[in-house]
C-alpha positions as CSV (number, residue, x, y, z in Angstrom):
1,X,-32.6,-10.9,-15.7
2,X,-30.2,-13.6,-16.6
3,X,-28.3,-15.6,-14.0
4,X,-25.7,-18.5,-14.2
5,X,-27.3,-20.5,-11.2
6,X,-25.0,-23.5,-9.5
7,X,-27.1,-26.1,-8.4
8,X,-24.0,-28.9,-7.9
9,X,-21.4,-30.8,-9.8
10,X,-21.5,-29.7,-13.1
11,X,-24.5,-28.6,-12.7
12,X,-25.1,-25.0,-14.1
13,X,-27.8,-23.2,-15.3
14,X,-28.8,-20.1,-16.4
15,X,-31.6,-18.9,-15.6
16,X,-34.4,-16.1,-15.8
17,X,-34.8,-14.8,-12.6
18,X,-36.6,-11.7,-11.1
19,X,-34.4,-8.1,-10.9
20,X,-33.2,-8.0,-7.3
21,X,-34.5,-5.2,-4.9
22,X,-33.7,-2.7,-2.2
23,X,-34.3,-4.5,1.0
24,X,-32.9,-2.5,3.8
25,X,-31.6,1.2,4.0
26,X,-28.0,0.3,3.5
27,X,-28.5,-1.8,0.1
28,X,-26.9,-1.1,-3.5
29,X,-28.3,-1.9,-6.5
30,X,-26.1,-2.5,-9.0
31,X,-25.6,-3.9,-13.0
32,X,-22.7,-6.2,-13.5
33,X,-20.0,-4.8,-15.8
34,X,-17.8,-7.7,-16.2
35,X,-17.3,-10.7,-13.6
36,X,-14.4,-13.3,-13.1
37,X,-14.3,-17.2,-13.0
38,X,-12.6,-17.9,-9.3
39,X,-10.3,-21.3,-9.0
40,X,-13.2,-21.4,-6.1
41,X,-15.8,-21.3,-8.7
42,X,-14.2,-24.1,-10.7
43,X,-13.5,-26.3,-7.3
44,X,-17.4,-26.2,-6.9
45,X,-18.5,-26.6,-10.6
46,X,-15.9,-29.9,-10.6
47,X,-16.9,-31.0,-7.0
48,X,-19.4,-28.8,-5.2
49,X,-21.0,-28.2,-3.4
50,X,-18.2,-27.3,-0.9
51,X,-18.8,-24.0,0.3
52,X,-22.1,-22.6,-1.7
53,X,-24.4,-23.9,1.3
54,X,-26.9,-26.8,1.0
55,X,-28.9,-25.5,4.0
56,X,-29.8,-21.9,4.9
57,X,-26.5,-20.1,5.8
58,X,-26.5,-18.8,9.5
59,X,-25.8,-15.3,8.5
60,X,-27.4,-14.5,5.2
61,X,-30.1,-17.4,5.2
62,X,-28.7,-18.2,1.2
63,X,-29.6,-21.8,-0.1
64,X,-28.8,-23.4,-3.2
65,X,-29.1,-22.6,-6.5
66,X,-26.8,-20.0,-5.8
67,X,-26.0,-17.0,-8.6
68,X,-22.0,-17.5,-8.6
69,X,-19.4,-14.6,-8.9
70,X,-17.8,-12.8,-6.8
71,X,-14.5,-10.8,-8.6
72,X,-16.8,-8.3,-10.2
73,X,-16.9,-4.6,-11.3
74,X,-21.0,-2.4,-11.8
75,X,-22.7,0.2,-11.4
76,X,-24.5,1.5,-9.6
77,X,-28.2,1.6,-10.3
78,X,-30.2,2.5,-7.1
79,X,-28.8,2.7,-3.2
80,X,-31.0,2.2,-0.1
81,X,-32.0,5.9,2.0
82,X,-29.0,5.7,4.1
83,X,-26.4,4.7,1.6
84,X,-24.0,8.3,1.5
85,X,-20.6,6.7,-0.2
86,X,-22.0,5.8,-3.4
87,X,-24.6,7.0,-6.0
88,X,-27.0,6.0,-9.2
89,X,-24.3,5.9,-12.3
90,X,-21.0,5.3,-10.0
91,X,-18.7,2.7,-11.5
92,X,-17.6,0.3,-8.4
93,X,-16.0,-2.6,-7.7
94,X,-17.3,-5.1,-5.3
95,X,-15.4,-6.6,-1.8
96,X,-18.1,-9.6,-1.8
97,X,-17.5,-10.3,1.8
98,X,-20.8,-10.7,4.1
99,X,-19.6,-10.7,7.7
100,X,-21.1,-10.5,11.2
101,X,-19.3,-7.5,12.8
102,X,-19.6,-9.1,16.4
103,X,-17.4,-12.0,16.4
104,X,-13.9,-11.9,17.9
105,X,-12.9,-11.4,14.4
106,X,-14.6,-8.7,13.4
107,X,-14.5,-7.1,16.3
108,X,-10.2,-6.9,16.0
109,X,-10.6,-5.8,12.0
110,X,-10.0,-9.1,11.0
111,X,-13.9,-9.4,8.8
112,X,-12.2,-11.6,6.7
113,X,-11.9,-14.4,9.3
114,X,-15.4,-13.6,10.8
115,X,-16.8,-16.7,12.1
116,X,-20.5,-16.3,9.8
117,X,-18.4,-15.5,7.1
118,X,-20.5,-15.0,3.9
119,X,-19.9,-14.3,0.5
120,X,-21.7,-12.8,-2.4
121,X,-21.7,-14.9,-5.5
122,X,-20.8,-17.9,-2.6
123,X,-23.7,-17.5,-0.4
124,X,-25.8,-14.9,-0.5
125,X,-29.0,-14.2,-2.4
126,X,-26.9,-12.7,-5.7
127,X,-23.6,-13.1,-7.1
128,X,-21.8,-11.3,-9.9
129,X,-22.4,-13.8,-13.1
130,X,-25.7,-12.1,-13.6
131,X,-27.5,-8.7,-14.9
132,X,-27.7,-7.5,-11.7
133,X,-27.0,-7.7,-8.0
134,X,-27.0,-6.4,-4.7
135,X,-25.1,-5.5,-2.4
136,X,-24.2,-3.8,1.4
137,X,-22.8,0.3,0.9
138,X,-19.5,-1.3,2.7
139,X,-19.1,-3.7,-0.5
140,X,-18.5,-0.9,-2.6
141,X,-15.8,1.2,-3.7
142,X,-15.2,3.5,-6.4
143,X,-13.3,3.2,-9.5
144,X,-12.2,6.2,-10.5
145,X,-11.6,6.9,-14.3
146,X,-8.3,5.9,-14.7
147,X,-9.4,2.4,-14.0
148,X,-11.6,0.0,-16.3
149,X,-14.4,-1.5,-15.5
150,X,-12.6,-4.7,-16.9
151,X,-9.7,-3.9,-14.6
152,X,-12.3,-3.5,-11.9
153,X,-13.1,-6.9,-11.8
154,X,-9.7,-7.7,-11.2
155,X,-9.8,-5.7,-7.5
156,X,-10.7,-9.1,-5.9
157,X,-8.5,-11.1,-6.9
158,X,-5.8,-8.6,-6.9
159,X,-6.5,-8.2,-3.5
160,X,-6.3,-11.6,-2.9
161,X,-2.8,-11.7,-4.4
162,X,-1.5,-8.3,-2.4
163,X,-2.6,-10.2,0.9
164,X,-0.8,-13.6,0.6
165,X,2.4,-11.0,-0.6
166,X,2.0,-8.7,2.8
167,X,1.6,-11.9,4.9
168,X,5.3,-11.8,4.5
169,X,6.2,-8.3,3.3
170,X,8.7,-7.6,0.0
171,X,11.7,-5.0,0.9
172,X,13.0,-3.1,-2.2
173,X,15.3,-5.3,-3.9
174,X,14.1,-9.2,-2.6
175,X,14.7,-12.2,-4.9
176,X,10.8,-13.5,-4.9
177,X,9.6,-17.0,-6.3
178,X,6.0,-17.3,-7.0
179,X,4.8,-21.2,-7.8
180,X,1.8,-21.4,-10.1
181,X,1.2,-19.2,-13.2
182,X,-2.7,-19.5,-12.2
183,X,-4.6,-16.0,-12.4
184,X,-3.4,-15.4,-8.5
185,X,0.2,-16.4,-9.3
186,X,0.5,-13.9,-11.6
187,X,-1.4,-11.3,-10.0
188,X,0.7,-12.1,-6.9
189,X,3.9,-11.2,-9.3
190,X,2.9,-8.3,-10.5
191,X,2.3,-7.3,-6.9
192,X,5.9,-8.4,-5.5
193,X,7.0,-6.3,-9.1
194,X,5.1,-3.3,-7.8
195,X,6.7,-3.5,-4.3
196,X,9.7,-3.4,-5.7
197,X,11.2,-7.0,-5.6
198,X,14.6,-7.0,-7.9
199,X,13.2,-10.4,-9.3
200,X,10.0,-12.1,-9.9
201,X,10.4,-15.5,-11.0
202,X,7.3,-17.4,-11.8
203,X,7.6,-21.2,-11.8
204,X,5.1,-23.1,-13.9
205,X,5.2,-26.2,-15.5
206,X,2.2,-26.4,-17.8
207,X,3.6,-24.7,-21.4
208,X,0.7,-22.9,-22.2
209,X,0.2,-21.0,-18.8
210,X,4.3,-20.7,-19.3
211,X,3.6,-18.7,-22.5
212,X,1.0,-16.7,-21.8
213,X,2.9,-15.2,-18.6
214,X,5.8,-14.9,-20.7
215,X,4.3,-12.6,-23.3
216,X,3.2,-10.2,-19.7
217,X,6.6,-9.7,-19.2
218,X,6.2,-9.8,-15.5
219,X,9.5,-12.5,-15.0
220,X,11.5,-15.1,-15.8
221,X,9.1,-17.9,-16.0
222,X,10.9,-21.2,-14.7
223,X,9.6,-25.2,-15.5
224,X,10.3,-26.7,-11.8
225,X,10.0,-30.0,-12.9
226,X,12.9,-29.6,-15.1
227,X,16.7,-30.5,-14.0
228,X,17.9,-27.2,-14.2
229,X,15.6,-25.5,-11.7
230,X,17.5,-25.7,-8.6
231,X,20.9,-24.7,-10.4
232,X,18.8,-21.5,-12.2
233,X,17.7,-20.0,-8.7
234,X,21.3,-21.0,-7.2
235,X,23.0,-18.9,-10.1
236,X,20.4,-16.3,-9.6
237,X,21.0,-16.0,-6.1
238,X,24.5,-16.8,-5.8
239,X,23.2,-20.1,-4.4
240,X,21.9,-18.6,-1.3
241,X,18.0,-18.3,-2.0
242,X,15.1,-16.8,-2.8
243,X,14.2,-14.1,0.4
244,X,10.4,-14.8,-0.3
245,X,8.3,-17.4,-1.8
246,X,4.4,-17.7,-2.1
247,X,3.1,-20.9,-3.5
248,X,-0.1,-20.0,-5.4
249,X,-0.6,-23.6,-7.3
250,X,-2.2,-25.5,-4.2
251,X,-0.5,-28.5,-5.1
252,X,2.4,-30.3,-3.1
253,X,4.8,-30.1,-5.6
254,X,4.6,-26.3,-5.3
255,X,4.7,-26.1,-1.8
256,X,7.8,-28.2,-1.7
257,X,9.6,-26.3,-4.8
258,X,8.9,-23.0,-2.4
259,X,10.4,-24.3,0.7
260,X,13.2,-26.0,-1.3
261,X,14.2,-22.8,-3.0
262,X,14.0,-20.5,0.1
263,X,17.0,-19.4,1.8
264,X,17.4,-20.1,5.3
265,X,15.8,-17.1,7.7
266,X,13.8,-16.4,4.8
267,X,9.8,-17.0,4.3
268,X,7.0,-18.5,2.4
269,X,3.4,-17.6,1.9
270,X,0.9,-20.3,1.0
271,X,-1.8,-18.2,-1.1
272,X,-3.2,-21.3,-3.2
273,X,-5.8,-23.2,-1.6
274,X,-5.3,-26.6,-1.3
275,X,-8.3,-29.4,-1.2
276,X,-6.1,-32.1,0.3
277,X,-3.8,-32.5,2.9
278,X,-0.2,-31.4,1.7
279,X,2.9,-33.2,2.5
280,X,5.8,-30.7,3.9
281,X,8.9,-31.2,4.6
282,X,9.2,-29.9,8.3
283,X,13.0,-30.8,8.9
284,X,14.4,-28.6,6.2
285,X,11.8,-25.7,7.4
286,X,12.9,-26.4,10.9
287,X,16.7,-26.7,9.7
288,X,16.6,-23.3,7.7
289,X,14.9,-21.3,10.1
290,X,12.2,-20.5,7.4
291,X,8.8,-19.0,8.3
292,X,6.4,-20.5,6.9
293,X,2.4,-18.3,6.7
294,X,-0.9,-18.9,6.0
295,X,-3.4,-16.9,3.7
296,X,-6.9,-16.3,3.8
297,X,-9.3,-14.2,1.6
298,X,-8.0,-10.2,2.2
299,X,-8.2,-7.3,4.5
300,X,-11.8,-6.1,3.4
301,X,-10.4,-2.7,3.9
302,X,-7.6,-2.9,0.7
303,X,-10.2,-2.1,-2.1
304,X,-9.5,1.9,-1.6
305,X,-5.5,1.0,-1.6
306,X,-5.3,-1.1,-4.5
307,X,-7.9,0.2,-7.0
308,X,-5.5,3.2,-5.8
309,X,-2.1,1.2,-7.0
310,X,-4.3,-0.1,-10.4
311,X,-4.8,3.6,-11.1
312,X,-1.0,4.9,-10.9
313,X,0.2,1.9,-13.6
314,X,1.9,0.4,-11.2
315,X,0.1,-3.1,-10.7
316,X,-1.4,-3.7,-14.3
317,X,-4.0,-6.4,-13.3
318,X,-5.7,-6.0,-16.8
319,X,-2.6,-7.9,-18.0
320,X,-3.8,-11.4,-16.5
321,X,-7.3,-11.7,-18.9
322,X,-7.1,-13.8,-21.6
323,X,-10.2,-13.5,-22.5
324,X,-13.4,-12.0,-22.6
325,X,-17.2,-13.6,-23.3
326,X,-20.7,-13.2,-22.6
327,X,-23.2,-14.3,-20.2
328,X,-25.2,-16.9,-21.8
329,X,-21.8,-18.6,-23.0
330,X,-20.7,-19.3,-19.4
331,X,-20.4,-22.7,-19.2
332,X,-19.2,-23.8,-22.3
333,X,-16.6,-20.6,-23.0
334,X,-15.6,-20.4,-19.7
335,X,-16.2,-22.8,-16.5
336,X,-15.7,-26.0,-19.6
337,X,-12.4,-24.0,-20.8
338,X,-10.7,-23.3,-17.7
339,X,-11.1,-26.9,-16.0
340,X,-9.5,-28.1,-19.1
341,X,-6.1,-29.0,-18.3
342,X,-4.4,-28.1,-21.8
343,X,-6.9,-25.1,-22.0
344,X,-5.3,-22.4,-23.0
345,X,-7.0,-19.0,-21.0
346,X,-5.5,-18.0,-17.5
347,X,-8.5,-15.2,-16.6
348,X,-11.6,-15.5,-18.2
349,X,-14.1,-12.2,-17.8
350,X,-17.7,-12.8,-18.3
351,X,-19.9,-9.6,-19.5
352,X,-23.2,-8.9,-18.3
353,X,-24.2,-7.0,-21.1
């Protein structure tokens, strides 16, 4: 089968490699429908490798060259003698997380922080951006047919997006401000949309990301570089506030346009990852009150719930791709595109077939 194999800094290849197999009773086979390109993908194509391990990972012995993806719908082709949730010809999509189950972590239903955290696509023995793959029987959950296969390989990152949003919780009728129009920005709109939130308003500088979100229909979308920023979310809030903010750029400059637009007693949720140090302004959180959360990964357990929310219309993920391309054209159609800083694709999905 093909494989688009990461072996370090714009270093990928792809690769015939041999057909993975049923190892242990509770393994799924199954063939990639359509897989995402992660803003973690991209951080290790422009600078790995960061987290795809160099040595043997404690948990799931995974080395480089590692298959990448991990945002990825399939189906399924052959399960292991114990497997009971899933069978051959099931369309799934895949919670890539490998964890430990005996860690403080995992032992409080917090897999998601597990201490031997793993990840498939990251560091395991397959990934998504190839034929095939397997997986563990928990890793899987069904799509049922209201939802794609291409929307299926927006669970994971839709997931992503919910968490960061129920770090903080949207009530019926918040003001929300999401910084950064990146795939999880949006995603993380559409969420806050879906909750309920009166307003989403998406701040994004760059002008093609601007237009692309605008044509979604999701919110207003904002420049916050631009002098009329502040006086827009004062007039929109009758100078009070947003109620919530999640800052999904990972840059400074987001972080601080989130705490400066946040009311006081209100909160914001940092869902983008960022790969320096950020500078915040601790007197004005201090001096507003504001709460101010973390954001890691997802609960493992939200696949059910929002392939659930996908299905009723409510949360149209399928909105966010941009485009679609084949396997063999990885590289040059999508990890090339999307590091490209006047690119013009937000989600890029990558078909196996």
């Amino acid at each position: 089968m093909l494989a688009a194999r990461f072996y370090g800094a714009k270093d990928i290849r792809l690769e015939e490699v041999d057909v993975p197999k049923i190892k242990e009773s509770d393994d799924v086979l199954v063939e990639v429908a359509y897989c995402g390109i992660c803003g973690t993908d991209l951080h290790e194509y422009l600078m790995g490798p960061i987290v795809t391990p160099v040595n043997p990972h404690g948990l799931t012995g995974a080395t480089l060259p590692q298959t990448l993806g991990h945002e990825f719908s399939a189906t399924v082709v052959e399960i292991g003698p114990d497997v009971r949730d899933v069978a051959p010809g099931d369309r799934v999509a895949i919670m890539p997380a490998i964890v430990c189950g005996r860690c403080y972590h995992c032992r409080r239903g917090n897999g998601h922080l597990c201490t031997s955290f793993a990840c498939t696509g990251l560091s395991a023995e397959t990934g998504g951006l190839a034929n095939f793959a397997t997986v563990k029987e928990y890793q899987v959950a069904k799509l049922p047919d209201e939802v794609s296969n291409l929307a299926g390989a927006l669970i994971e990152p839709a997931c992503v997006a919910a968490y960061g949003v129920d770090r903080a919780g949207v009530i019926g009728g918040d003001i929300v401000l999401v910084t950064g129009a990146g795939p999880i920005g949006v995603l993380t709109a559409m969420y806050a949309s879906a909750l309920g939130a009166a307003t989403v308003v998406i701040a994004e500088p760059n002008p093609n990301r601007s237009r692309l979100v605008e044509a979604m229909d999701i919110g207003p979308v904002v420049d916050p570089t631009t002098a009329g920023f502040a006086e827009y979310i004062a007039d929109l809030t009758e100078g009070v506030g947003v109620d919530l903010a999640v800052e999904c750029s990972g840059t400074t400059p987001g972080l601080a346009t989130a705490i400066d637009a946040t009311r006081a007693r209100g909160q914001v949720v940092q869902t983008g990852l960022h790969t320096a140090p950020a500078t915040v302004d601790m007197m004005l959180l201090a001096n507003r009150d504001i709460s101010l959360h973390g954001s890691w990964c997802w609960y493992m357990t939200d696949w059910p719930r929002i392939i659930r929310l996908v299905a009723s219309g409510k949360y149209p993920v399928a909105k966010a791709v941009t485009s679609t391309i084949d396997l063999p054209n990885v590289v040059e159609q999508g990890f090339d595109v999307l590091v490209d800083p006047s690119g013009d694709q937000l989600k890029v999905l990558v078909s196996s077939s």
